[in-house]
C-alpha positions as CSV (number, residue, x, y, z in Angstrom):
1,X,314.7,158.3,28.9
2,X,317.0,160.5,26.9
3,X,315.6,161.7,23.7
4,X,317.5,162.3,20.7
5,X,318.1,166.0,19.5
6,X,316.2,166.9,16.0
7,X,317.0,168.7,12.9
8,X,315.8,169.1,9.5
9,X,318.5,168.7,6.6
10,X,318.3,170.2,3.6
11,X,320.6,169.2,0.6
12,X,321.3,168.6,-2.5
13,X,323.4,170.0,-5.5
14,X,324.7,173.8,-6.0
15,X,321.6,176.0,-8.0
16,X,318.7,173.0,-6.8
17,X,317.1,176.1,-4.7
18,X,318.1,174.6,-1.3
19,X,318.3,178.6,-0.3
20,X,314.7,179.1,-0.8
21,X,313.1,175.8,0.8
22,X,315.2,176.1,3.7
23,X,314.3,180.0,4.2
24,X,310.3,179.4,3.2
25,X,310.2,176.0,5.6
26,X,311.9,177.8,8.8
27,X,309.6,180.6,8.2
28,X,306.8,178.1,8.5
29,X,307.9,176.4,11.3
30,X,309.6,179.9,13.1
31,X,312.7,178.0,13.2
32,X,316.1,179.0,12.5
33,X,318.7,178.2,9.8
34,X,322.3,176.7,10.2
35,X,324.2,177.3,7.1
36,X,326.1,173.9,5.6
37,X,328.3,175.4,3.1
38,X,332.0,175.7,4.0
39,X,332.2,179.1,1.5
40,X,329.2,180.9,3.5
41,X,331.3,181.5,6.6
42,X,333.3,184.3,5.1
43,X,332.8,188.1,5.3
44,X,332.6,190.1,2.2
45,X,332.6,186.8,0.0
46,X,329.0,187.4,-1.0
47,X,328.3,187.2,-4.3
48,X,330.6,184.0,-6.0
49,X,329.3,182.4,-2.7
50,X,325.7,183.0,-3.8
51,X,325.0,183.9,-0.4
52,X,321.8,184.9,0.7
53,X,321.5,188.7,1.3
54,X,319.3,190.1,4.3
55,X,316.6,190.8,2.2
56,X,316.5,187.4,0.9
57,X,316.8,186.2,4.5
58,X,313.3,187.3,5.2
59,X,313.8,188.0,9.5
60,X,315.3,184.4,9.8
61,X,318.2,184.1,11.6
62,X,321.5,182.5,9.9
63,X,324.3,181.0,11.8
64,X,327.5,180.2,10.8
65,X,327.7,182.9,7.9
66,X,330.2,185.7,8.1
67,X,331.9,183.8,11.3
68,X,335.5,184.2,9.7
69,X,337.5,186.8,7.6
70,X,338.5,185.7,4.4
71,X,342.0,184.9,5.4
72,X,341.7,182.5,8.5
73,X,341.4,179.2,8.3
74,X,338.3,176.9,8.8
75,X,337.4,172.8,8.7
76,X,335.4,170.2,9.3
77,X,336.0,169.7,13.1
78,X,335.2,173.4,13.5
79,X,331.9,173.1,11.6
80,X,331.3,170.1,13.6
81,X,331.3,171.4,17.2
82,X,329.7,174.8,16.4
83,X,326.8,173.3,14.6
84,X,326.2,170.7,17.0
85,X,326.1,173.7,19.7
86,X,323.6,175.3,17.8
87,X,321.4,172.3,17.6
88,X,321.0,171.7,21.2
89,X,320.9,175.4,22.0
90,X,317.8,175.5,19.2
91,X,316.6,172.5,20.1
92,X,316.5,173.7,24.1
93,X,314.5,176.5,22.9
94,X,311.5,173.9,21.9
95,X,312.5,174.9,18.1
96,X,314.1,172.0,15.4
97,X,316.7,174.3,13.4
98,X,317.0,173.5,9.6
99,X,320.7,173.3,8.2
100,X,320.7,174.3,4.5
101,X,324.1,172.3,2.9
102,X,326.2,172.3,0.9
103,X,329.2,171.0,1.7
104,X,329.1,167.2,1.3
105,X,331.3,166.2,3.9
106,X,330.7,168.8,6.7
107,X,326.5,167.7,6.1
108,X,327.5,163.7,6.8
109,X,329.8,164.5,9.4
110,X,327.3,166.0,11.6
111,X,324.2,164.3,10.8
112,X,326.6,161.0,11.4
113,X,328.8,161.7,14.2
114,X,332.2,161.7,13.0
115,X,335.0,161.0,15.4
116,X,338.7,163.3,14.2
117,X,341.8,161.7,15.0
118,X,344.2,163.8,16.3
119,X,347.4,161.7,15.1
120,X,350.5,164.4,14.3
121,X,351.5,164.7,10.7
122,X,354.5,163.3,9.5
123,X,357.4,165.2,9.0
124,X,359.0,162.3,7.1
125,X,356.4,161.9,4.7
126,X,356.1,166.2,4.6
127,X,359.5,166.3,3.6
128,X,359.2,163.8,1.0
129,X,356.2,165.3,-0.6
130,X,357.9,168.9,-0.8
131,X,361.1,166.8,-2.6
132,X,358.8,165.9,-5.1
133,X,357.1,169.3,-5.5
134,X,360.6,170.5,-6.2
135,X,361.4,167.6,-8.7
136,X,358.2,166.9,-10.7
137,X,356.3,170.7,-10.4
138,X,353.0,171.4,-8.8
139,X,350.8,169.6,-11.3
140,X,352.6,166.5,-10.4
141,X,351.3,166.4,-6.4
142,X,348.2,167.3,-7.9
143,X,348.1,164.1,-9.7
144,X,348.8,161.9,-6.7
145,X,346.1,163.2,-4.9
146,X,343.4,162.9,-7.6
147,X,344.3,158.9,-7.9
148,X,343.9,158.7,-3.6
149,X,341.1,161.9,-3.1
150,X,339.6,162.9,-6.5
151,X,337.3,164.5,-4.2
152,X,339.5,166.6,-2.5
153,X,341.9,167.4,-5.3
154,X,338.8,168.7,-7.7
155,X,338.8,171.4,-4.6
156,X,342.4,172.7,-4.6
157,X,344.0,174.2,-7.2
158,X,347.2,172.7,-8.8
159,X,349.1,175.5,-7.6
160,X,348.0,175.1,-3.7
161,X,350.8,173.2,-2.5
162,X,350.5,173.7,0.7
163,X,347.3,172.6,1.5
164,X,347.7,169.6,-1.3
165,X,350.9,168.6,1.0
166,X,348.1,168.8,3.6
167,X,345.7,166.7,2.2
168,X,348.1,163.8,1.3
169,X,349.5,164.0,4.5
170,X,345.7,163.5,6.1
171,X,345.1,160.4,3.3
172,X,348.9,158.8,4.3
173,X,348.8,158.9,8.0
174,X,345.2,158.8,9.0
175,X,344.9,162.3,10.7
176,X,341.6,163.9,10.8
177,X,340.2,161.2,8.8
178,X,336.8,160.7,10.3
179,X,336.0,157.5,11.8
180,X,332.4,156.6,9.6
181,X,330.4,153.8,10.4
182,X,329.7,152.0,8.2
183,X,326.2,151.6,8.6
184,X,325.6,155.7,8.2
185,X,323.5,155.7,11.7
186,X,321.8,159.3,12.8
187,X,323.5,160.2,16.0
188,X,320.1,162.8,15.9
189,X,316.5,162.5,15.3
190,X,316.7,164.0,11.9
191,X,314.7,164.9,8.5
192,X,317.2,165.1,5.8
193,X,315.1,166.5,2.4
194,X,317.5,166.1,-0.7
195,X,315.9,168.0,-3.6
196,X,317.6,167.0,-7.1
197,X,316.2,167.9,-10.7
198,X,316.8,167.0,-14.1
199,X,320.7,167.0,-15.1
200,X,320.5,169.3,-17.8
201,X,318.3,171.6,-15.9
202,X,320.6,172.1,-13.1
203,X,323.6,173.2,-15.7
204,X,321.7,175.6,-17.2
205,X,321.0,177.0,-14.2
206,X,324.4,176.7,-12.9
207,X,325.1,178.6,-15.9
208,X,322.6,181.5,-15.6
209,X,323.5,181.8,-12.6
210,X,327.5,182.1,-12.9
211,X,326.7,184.6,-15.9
212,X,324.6,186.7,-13.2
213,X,327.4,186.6,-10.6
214,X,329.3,188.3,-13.2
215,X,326.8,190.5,-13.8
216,X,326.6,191.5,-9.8
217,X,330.2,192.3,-9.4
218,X,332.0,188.9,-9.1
219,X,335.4,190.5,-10.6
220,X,334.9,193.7,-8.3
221,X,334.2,191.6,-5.6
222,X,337.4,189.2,-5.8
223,X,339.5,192.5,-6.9
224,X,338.2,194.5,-3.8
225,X,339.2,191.7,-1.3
226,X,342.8,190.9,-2.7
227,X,343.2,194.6,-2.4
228,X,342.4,194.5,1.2
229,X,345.2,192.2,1.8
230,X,343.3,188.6,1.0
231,X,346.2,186.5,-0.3
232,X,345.6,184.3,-3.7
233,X,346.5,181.4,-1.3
234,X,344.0,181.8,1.0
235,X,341.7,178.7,1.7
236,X,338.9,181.2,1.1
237,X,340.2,181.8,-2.5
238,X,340.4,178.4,-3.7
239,X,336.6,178.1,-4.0
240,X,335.1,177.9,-7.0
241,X,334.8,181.2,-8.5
242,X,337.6,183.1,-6.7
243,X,340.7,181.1,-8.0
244,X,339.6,181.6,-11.5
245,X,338.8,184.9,-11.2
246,X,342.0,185.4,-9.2
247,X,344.2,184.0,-12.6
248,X,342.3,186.6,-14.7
249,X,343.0,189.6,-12.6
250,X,346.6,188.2,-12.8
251,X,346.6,188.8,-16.5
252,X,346.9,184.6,-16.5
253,X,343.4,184.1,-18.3
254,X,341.4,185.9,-20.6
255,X,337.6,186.7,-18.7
256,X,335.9,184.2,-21.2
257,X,338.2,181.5,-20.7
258,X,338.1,182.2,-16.9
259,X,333.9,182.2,-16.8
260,X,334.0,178.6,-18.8
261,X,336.2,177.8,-16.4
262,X,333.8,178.8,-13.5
263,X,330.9,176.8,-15.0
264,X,332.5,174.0,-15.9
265,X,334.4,173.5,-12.3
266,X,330.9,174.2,-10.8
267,X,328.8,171.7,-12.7
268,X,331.6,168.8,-11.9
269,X,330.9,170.0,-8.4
270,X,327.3,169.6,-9.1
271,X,328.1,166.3,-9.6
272,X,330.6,165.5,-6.5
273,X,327.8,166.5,-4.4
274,X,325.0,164.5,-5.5
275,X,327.6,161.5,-5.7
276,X,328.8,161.7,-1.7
277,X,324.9,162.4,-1.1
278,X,323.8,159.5,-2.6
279,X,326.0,157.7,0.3
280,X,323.6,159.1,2.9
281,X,320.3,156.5,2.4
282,X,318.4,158.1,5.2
283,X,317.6,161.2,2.9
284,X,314.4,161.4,1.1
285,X,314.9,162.6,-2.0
286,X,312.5,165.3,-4.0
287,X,312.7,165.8,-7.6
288,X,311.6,169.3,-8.0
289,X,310.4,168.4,-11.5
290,X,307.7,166.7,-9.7
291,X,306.5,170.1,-8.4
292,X,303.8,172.1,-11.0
293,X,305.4,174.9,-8.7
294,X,307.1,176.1,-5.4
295,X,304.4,175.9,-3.2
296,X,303.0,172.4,-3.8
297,X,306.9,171.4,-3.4
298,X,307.3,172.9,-0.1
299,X,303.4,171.7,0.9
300,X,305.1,168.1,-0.3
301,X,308.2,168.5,2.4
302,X,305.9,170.4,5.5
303,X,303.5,167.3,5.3
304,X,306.7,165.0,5.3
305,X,308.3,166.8,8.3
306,X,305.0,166.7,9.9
307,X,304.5,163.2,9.5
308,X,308.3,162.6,10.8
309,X,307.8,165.0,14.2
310,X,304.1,165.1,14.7
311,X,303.3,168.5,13.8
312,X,300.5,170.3,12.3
């Protein structure tokens, strides 16, 4: 009888502290960690990524962080096949790996088996889009995709074009749009932990914690990689926290205007995510609240993964 492969999810919004109960819980289990965030995968994007240093790492091993350079290009279908190598390789190794997330729709995809299609774009509809770029400005293609994919859009920046051609071409014709059941079945044997906290709470945290990437170096740290050759166009640079920094090294923004700008964009995000996770109802969620501190939260989610895979 074949047996389903296992892994342990852990989500939730941006500054919940999914870092620290994915680190402490594979360090209890002597697991390893599979990174979920789509920014995490680029080298020398460390500190508007929030990305865990090696000290912070503790001895665990991380995959799929600093896999690309901050110019290539990365998706979904990419994330898709390397983390579900991973898996079976961790799993094969009598170990049940713990992906930390961040990225909504890279998470669900995995955990829920998404088929791609690999239909062609349209060069019609391509054509047509870039007519109307030329007519109606940037801010106008913008538009059209927040009415079709306010998700997407809040991601790109008025300004990306190209990949906003991109993404109306994927919502006209149907390519790589993933194939989701409607049911949300587990294609694996999975724990999925989503931690949440009060609303307020989280923005003031998001907002500590923007104010100390400033702090660390965030405008050295965007200045030092478009010196290197990183363009502004990069997918890379359209994350939160690199495109408005970007606009004030261009002399576009003031640096106040640009950290409002930071914390604002990252709180809405705050909110995507907990939205598109509140589509996955196998997750058990954990208000951290809850917790009188850390440790009787993680002793909370060890006796829930216990319970799930029969461990001690």
């Amino acid at each position: 009888m074949l047996t389903m492969e296992q892994v342990i999810a852990i989500i939730g919004p941006t500054a919940v502290g999914k870092t620290k109960v994915g680190i402490d819980l594979a360090k209890h289990l002597s697991t390893e960690i599979i990174s979920g965030d789509s920014m995490l995968i680029y080298r020398g994007m460390n500190i508007g990524t929030a990305k865990p240093d090696i000290a912070e790492r503790s001895g665990i091993r991380h995959h799929l962080i600093d896999i690309r350079g901050a110019n290539d290009e990365y998706c979904v279908v990419d994330f898709q096949k390397m983390a579900g190598e991973l898996i079976y390789r961790i799993n094969s190794q009598q170990h049940i790996p713990i992906l930390v997330g961040g990225t909504g729709l890279y998470v669900k995809s995995l955990l829920e088996g998404f088929k791609f299609s690999p239909i062609a774009g349209s060069d019609q509809l391509r054509n047509r889009l870039t007519e109307l770029v030329k007519v109606h400005g940037n801010e106008y293609l913008h538009n059209m995709l927040a009415k079709v994919e306010p998700v997407v859009a809040a991601r790109l920046h008025p300004n990306d074009q190209r990949r906003i051609i991109r993404a109306l071409e994927i919502h006209f014709t149907g390519e790589d749009v993933p194939n989701e059941a409607k049911s949300s079945e587990l294609i694996y044997d999975a724990v999925v932990i989503g931690l949440t906290m009060d609303r307020q709470k989280l923005y003031d945290r998001i907002n500590q914690r923007v104010d100390l990437m400033i702090r660390s170096g965030l405008v050295e740290e965007v200045d030092a990689l478009l010196k290197t050759g990183v363009s502004p166009g990069a997918q890379s640079m359209q994350g939160i926290g690199y495109k408005e920094i970007v606009l004030y090294l261009q002399g576009k923004v003031e640096l106040p205007a640009a950290i409002d700008k930071i914390k604002q964009a990252t709180r809405n995000f705050a909110k995507r995510q907990l939205t598109w996770y509140r589509k996955m109802p196998y997750t058990c969620w954990v208000d951290v609240d809850n917790y009188k501190n850390h440790a009787t939260l993680m002793e909370y989610i060890y006796n829930h993964i216990a319970g799930k895979f029969n461990r001690e």
